[in-house]
C-alpha positions as CSV (number, residue, x, y, z in Angstrom):
1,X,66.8,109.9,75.2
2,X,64.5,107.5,73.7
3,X,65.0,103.3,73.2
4,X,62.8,101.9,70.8
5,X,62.1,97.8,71.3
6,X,60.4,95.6,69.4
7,X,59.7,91.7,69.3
8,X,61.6,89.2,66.6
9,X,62.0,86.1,65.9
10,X,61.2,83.6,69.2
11,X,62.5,85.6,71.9
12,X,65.1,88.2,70.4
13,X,64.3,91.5,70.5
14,X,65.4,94.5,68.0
15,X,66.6,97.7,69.8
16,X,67.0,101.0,68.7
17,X,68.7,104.3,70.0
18,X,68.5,106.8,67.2
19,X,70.7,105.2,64.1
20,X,72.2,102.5,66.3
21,X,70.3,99.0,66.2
22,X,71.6,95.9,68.4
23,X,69.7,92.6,68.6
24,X,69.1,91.1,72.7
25,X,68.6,87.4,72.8
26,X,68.8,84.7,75.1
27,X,72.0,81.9,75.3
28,X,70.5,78.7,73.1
29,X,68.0,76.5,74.7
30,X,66.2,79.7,75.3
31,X,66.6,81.7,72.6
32,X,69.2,81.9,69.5
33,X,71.6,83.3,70.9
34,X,71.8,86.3,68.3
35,X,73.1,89.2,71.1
36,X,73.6,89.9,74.6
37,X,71.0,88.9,77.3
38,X,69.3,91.7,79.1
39,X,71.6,91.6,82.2
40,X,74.8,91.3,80.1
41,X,73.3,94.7,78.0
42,X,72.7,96.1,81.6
43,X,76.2,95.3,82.7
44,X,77.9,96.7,79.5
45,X,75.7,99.9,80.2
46,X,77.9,100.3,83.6
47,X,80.5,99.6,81.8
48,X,80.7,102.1,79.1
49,X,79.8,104.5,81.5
50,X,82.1,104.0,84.4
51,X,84.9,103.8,81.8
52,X,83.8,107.2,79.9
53,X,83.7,109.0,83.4
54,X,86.8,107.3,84.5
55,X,88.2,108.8,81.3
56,X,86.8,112.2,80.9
57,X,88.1,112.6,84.8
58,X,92.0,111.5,84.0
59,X,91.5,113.7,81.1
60,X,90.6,117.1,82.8
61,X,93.2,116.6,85.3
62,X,95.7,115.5,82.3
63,X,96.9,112.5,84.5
64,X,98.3,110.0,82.3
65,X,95.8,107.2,82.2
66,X,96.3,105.3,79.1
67,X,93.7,102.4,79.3
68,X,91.2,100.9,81.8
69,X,89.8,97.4,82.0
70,X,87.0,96.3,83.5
71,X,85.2,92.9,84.6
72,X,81.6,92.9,85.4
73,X,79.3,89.9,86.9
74,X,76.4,89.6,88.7
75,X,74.4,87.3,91.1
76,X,72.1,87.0,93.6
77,X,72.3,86.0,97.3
78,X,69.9,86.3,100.3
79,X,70.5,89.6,101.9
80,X,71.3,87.6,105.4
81,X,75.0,86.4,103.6
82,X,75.8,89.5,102.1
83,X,77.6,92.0,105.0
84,X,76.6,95.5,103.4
85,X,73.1,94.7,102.5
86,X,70.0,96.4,104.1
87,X,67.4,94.7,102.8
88,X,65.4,92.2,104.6
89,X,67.1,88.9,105.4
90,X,65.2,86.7,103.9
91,X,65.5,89.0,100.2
92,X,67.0,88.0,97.4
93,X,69.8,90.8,96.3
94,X,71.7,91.5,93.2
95,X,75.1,92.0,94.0
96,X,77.3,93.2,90.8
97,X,81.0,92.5,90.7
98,X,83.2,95.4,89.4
99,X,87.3,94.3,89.1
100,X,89.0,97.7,87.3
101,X,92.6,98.2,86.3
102,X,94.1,101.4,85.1
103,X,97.4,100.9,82.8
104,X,99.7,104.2,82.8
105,X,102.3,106.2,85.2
106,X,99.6,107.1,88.1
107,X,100.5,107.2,91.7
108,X,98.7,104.8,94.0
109,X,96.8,108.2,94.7
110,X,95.5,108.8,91.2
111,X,94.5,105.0,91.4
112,X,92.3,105.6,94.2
113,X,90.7,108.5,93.3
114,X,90.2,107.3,89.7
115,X,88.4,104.0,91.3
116,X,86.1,106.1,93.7
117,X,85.5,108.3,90.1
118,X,84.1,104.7,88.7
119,X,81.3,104.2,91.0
120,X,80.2,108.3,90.0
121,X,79.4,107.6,86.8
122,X,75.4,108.5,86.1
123,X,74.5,104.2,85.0
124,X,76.3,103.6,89.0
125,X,74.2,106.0,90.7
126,X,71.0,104.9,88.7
127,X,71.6,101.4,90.0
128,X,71.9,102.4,93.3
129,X,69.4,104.4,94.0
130,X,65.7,104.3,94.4
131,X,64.4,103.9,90.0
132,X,60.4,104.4,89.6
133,X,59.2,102.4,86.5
134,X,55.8,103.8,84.7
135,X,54.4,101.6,82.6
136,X,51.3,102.5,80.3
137,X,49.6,101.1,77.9
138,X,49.4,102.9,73.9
């Protein structure tokens, strides 16, 4: 998998994943507010993929899930307010907000299973676990 970016006008930038473009931006004041911001594009990437492995799951088990919703926010807080943080107190931690809801005829067990299914999905574990960034000039 390969993202292309590039620089635009002021501080929007033009993104590319094979035939797909989308524009990233900043809210006005900042930017133009053409597109997302990069943490609402990071958000919607946990999204999409907690709700595709949410449904691909329901699907091999032919439960009858018929739609899911989701509502994602972030913010920070020191690590010394936040009871399942390990970092050090005095960190500042990004803490994402996930509220799902699963419309269809599924038992409060298929409800449980299909919310411990959402934090499986590959964006969720990338997220949450240790992510090396190599950066090199061409």
């Amino acid at each position: 998998m390969e993202i292309t970016a590039q620089s635009s006008t002021n501080v929007q930038v033009k993104i590319k994943s094979g035939r797909h473009e989308i524009i990233a931006d900043e809210p006005l004041g900042i930017g133009d507010d053409a597109g997302p911001d990069p943490y609402s594009l990071l958000l919607s990437s946990l999204a999409a993929c907690t709700i595709m492995t949410v449904r691909m799951y329901a699907k091999r088990k032919n439960w009858p899930l018929e739609d899911i919703q989701l509502r994602l926010s972030t913010h920070k807080v020191h690590a010394k307010d936040c009871e399942d943080c390990e970092s050090d107190p005095n960190a500042r931690v990004d803490v994402i907000e996930r509220q799902i809801s699963f419309t269809g005829n599924l038992s409060q067990d298929q409800i449980e299973r299909l919310t411990d299914i959402a934090s499986k999905c590959p964006v969720h574990r990338t997220l949450t676990s240790e992510t090396v960034i190599r950066t090199k000039v061409i």
